[in-house]
N, CA, C and O atoms as a Tripos MOL2 file, in Angstrom:
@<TRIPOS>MOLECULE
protein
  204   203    51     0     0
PROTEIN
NO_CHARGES

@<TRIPOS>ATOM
      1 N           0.8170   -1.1990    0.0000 N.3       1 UNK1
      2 CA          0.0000    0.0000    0.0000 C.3       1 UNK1
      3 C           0.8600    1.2620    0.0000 C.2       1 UNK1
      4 O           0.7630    2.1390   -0.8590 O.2       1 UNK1
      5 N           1.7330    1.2880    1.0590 N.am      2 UNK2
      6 CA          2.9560    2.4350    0.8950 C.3       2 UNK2
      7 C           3.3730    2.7490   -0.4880 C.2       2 UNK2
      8 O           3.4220    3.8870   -0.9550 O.2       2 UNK2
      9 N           3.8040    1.1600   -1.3890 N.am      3 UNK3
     10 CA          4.7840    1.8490   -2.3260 C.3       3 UNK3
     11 C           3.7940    2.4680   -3.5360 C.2       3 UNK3
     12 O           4.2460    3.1860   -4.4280 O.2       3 UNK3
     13 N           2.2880    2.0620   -3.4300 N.am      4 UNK4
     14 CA          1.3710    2.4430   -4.3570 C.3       4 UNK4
     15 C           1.0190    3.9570   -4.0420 C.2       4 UNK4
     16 O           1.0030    4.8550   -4.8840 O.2       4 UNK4
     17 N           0.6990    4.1100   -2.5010 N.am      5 UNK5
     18 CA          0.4240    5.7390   -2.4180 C.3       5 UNK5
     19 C           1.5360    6.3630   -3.4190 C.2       5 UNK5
     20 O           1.3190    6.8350   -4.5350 O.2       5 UNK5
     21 N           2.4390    6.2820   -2.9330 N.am      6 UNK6
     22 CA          4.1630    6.6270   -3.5970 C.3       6 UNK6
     23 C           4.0930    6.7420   -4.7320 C.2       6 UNK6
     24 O           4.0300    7.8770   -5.2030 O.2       6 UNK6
     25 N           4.0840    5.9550   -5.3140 N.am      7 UNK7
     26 CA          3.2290    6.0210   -7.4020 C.3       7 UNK7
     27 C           2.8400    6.7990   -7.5510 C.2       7 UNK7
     28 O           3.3570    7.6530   -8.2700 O.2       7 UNK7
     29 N           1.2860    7.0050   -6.7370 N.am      8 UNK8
     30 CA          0.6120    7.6090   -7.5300 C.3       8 UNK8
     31 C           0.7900    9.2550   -7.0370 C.2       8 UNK8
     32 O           0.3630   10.1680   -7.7430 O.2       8 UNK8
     33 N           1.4220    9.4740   -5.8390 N.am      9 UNK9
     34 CA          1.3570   10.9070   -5.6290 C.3       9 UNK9
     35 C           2.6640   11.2260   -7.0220 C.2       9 UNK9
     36 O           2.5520   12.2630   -7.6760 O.2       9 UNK9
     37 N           3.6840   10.3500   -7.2920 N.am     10 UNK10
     38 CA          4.8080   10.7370   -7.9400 C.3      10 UNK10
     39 C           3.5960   11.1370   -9.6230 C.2      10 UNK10
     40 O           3.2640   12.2660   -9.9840 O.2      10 UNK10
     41 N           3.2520    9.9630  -10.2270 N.am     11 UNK11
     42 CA          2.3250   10.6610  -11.2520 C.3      11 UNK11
     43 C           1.2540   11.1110  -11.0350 C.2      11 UNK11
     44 O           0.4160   10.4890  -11.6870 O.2      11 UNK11
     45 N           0.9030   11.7490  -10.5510 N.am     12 UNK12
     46 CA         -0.0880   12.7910  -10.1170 C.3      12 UNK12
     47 C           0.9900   14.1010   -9.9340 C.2      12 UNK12
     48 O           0.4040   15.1730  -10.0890 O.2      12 UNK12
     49 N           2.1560   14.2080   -9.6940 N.am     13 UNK13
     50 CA          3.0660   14.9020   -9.5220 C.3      13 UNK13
     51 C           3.6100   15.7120  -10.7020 C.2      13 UNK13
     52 O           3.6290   16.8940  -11.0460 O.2      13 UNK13
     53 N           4.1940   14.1210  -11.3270 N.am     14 UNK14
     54 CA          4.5000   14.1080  -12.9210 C.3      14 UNK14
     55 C           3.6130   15.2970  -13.8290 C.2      14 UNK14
     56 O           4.0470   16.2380  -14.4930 O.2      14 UNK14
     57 N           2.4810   14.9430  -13.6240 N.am     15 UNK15
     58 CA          1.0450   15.2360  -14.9020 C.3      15 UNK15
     59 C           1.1160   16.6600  -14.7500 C.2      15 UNK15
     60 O           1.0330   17.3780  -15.7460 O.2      15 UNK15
     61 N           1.3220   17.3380  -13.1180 N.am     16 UNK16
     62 CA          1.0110   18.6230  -12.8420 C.3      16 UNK16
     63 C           2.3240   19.0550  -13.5800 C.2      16 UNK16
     64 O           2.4340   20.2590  -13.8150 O.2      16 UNK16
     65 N           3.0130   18.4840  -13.8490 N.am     17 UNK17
     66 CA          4.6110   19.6500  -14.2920 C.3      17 UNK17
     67 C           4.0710   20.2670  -15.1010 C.2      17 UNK17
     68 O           4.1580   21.4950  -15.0990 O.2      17 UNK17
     69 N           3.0860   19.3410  -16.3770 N.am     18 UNK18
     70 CA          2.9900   20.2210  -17.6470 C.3      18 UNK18
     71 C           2.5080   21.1280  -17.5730 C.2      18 UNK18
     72 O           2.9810   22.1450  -18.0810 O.2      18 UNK18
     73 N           0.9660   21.1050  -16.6690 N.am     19 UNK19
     74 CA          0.1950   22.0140  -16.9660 C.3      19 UNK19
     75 C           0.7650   24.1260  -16.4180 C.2      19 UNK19
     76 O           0.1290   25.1730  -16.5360 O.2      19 UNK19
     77 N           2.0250   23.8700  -15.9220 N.am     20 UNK20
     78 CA          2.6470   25.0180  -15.1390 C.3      20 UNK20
     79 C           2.1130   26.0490  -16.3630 C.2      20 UNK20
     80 O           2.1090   25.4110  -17.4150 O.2      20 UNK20
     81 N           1.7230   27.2500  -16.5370 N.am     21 UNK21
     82 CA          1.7250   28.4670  -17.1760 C.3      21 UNK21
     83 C           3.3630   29.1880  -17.3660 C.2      21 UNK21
     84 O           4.3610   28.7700  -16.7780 O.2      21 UNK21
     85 N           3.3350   30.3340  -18.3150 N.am     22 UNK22
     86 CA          4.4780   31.1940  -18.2920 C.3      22 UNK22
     87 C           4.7150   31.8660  -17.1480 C.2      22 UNK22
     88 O           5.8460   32.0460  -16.6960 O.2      22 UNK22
     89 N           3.4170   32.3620  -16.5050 N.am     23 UNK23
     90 CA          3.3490   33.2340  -15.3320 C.3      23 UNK23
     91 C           3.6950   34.4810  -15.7410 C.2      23 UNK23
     92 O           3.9500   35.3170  -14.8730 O.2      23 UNK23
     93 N           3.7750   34.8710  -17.2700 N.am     24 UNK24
     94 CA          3.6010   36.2560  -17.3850 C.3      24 UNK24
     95 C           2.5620   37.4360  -17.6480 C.2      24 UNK24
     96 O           1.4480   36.9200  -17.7430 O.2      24 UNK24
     97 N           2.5100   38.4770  -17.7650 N.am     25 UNK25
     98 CA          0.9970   39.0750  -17.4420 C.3      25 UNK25
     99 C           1.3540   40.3010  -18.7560 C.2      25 UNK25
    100 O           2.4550   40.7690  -19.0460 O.2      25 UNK25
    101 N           0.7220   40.4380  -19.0520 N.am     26 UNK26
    102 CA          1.1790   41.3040  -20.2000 C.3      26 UNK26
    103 C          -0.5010   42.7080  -20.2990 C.2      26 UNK26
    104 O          -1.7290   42.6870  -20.3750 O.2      26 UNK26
    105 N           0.4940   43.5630  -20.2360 N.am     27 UNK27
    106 CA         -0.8220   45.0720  -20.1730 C.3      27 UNK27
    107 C          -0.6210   45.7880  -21.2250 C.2      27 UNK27
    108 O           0.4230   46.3970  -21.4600 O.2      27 UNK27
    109 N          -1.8770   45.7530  -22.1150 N.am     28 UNK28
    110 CA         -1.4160   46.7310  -23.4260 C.3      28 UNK28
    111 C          -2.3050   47.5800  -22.9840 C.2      28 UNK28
    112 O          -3.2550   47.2080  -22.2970 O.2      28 UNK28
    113 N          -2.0660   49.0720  -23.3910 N.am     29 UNK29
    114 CA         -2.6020   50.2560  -23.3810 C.3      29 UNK29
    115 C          -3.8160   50.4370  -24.7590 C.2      29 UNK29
    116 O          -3.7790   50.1650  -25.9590 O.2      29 UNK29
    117 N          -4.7920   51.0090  -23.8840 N.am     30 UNK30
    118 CA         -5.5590   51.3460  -25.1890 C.3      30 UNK30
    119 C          -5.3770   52.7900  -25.6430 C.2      30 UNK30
    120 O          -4.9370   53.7190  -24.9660 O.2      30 UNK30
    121 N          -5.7890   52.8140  -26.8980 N.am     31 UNK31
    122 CA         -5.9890   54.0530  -27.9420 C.3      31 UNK31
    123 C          -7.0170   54.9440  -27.2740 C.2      31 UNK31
    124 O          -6.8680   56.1580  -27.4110 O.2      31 UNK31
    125 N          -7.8250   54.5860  -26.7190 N.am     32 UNK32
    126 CA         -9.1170   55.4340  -26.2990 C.3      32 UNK32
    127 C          -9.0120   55.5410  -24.7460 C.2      32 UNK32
    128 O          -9.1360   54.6350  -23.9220 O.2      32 UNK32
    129 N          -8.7550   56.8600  -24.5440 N.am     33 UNK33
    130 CA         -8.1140   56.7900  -23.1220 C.3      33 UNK33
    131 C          -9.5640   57.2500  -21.5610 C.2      33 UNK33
    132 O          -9.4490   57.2810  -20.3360 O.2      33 UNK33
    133 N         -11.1380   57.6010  -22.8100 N.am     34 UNK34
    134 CA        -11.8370   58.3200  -22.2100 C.3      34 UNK34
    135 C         -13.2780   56.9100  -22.1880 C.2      34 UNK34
    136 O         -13.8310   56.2820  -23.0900 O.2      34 UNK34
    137 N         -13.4050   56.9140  -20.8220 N.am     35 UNK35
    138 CA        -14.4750   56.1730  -20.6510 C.3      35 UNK35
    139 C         -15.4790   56.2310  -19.5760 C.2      35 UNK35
    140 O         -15.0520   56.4410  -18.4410 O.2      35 UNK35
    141 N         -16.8750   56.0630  -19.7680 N.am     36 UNK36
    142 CA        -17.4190   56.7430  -18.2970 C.3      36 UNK36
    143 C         -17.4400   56.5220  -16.9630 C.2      36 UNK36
    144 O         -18.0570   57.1880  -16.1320 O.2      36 UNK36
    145 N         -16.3340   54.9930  -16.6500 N.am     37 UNK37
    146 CA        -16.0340   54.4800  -15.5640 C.3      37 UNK37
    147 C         -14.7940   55.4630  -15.2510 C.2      37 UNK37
    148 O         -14.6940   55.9060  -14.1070 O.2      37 UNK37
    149 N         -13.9910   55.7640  -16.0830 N.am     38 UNK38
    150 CA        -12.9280   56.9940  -15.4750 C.3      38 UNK38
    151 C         -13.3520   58.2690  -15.6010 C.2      38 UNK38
    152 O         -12.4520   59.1050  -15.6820 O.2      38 UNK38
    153 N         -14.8640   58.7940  -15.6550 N.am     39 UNK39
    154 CA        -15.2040   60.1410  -16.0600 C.3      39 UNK39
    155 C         -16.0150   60.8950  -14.8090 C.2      39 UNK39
    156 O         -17.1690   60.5960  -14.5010 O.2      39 UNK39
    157 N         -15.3360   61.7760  -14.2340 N.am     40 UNK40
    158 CA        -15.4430   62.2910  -12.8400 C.3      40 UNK40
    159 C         -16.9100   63.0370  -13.1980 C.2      40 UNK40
    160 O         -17.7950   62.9220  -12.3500 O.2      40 UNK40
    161 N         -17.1480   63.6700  -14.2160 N.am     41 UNK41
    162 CA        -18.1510   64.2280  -14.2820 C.3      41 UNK41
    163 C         -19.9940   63.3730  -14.0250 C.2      41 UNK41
    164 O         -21.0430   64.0090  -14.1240 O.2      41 UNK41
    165 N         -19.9200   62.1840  -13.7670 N.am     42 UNK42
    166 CA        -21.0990   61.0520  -13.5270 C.3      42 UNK42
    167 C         -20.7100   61.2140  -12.2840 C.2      42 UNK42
    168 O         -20.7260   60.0150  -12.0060 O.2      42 UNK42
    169 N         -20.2960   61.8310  -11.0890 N.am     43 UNK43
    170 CA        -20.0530   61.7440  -10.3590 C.3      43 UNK43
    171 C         -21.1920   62.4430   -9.0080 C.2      43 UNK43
    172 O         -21.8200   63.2660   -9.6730 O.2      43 UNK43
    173 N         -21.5950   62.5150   -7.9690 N.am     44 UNK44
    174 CA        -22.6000   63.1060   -7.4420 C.3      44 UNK44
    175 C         -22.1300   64.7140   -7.1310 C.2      44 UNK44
    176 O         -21.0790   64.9700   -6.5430 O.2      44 UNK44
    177 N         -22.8750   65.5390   -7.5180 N.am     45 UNK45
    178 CA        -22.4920   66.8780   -6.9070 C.3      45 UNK45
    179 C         -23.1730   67.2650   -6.1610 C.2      45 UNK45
    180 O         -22.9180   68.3880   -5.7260 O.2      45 UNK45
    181 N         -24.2060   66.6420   -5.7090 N.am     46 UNK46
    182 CA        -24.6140   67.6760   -4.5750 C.3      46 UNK46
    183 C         -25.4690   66.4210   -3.5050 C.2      46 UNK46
    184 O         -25.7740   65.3110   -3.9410 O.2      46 UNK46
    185 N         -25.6700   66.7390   -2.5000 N.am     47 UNK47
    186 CA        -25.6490   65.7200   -1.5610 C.3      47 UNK47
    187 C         -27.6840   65.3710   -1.7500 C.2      47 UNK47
    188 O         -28.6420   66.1440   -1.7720 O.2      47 UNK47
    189 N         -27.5930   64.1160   -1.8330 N.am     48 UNK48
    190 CA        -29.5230   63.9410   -2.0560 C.3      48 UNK48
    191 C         -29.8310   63.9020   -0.4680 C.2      48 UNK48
    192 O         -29.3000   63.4450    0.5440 O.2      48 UNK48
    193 N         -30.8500   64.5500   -0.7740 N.am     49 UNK49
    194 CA        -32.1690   65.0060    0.2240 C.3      49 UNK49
    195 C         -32.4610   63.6840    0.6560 C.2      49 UNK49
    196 O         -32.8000   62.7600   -0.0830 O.2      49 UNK49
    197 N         -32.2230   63.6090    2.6440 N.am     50 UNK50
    198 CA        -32.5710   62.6480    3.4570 C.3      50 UNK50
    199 C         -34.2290   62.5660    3.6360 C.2      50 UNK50
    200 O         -34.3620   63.7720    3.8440 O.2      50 UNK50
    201 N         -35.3800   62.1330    3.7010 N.am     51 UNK51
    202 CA        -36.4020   61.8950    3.8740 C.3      51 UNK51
    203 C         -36.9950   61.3860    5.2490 C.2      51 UNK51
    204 O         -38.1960   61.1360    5.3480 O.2      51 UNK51
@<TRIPOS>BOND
     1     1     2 1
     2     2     3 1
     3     3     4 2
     4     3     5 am
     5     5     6 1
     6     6     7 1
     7     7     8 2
     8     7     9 am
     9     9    10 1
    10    10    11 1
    11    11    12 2
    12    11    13 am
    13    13    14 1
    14    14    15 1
    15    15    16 2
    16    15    17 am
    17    17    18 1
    18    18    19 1
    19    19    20 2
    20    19    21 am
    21    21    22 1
    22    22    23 1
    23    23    24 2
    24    23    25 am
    25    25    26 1
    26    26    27 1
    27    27    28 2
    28    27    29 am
    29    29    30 1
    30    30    31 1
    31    31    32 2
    32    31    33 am
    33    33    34 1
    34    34    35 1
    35    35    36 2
    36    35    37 am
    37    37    38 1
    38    38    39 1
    39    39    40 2
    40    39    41 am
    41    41    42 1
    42    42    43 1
    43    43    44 2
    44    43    45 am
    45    45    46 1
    46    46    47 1
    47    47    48 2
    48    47    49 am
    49    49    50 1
    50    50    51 1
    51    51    52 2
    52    51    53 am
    53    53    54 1
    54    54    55 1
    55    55    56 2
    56    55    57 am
    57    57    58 1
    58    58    59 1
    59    59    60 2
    60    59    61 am
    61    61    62 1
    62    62    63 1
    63    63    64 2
    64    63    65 am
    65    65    66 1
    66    66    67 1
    67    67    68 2
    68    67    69 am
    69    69    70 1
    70    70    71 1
    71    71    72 2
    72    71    73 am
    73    73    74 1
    74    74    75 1
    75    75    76 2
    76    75    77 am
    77    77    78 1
    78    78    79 1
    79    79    80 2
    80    79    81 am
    81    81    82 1
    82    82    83 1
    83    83    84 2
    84    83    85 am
    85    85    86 1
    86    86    87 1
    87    87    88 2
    88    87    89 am
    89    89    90 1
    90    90    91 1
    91    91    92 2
    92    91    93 am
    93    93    94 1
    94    94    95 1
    95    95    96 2
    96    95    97 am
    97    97    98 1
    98    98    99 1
    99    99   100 2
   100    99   101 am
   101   101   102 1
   102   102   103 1
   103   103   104 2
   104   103   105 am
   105   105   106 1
   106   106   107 1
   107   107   108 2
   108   107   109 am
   109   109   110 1
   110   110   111 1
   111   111   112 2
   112   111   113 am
   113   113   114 1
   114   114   115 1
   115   115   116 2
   116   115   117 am
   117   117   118 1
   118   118   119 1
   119   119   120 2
   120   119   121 am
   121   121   122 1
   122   122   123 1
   123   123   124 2
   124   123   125 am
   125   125   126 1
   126   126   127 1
   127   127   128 2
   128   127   129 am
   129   129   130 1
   130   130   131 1
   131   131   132 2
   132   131   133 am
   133   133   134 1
   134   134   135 1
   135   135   136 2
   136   135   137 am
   137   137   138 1
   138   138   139 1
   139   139   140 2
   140   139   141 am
   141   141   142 1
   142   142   143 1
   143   143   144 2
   144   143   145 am
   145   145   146 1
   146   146   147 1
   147   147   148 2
   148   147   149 am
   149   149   150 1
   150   150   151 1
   151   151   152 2
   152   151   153 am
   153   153   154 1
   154   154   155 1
   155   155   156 2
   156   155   157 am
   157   157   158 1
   158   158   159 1
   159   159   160 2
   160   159   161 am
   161   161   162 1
   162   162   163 1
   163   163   164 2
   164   163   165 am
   165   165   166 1
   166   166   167 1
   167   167   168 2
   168   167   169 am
   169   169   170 1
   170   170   171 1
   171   171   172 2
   172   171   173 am
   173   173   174 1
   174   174   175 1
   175   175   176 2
   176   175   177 am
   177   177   178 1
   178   178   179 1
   179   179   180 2
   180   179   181 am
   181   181   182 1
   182   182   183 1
   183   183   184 2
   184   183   185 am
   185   185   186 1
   186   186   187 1
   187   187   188 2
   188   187   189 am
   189   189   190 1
   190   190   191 1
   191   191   192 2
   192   191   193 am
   193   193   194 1
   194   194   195 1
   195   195   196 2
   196   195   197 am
   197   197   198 1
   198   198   199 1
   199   199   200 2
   200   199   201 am
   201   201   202 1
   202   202   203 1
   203   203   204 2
@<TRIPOS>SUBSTRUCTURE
     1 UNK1         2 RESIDUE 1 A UNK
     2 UNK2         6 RESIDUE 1 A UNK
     3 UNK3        10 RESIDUE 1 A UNK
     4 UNK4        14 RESIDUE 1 A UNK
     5 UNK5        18 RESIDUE 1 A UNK
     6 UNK6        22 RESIDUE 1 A UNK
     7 UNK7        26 RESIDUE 1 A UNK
     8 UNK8        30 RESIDUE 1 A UNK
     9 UNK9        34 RESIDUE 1 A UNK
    10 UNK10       38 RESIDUE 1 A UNK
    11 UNK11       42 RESIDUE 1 A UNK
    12 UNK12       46 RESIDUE 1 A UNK
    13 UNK13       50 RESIDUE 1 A UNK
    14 UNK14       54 RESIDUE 1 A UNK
    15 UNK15       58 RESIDUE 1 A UNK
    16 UNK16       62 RESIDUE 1 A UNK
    17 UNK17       66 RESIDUE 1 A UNK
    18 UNK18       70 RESIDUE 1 A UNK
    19 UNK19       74 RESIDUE 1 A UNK
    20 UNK20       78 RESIDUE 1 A UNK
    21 UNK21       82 RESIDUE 1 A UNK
    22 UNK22       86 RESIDUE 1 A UNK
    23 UNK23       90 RESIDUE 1 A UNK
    24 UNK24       94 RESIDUE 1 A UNK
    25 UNK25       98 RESIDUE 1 A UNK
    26 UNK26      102 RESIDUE 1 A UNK
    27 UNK27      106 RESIDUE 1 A UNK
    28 UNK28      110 RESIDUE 1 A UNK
    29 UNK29      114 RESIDUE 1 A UNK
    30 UNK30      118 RESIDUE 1 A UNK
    31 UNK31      122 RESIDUE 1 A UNK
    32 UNK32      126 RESIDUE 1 A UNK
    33 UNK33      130 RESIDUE 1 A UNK
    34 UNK34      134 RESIDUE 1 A UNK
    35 UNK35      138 RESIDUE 1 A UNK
    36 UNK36      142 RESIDUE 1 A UNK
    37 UNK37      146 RESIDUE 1 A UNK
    38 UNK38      150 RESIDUE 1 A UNK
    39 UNK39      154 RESIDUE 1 A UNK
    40 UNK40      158 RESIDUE 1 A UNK
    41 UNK41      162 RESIDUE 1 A UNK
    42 UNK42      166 RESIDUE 1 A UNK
    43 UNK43      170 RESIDUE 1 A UNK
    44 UNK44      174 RESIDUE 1 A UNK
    45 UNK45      178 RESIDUE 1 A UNK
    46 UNK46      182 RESIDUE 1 A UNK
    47 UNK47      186 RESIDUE 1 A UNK
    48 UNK48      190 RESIDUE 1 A UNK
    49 UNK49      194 RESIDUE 1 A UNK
    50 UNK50      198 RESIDUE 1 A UNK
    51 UNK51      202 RESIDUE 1 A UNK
């Protein structure tokens, strides 16, 4: 039973090598620098009336 756990954690071990990624992250900039999630003007100006 020992030397079988042993096996199988080793290929189960094995299998994971491949799947490793580059681990790199790559950020391209866009052309369009204006959008209404960065646009201060949607923003609240004046405080709403408590009820």
């Amino acid at each position: 039973e020992e030397v079988a756990a042993i096996m199988t954690a080793l290929k189960i071990f094995g299998s994971a090598m491949h799947d490793r990624e580059s681990e790199v992250l790559t950020i391209l900039s866009i052309k369009r620098a204006y959008s209404p999630w960065n646009s201060k003007i949607h923003g609240l100006t004046q405080m709403p009336d408590r009820k």
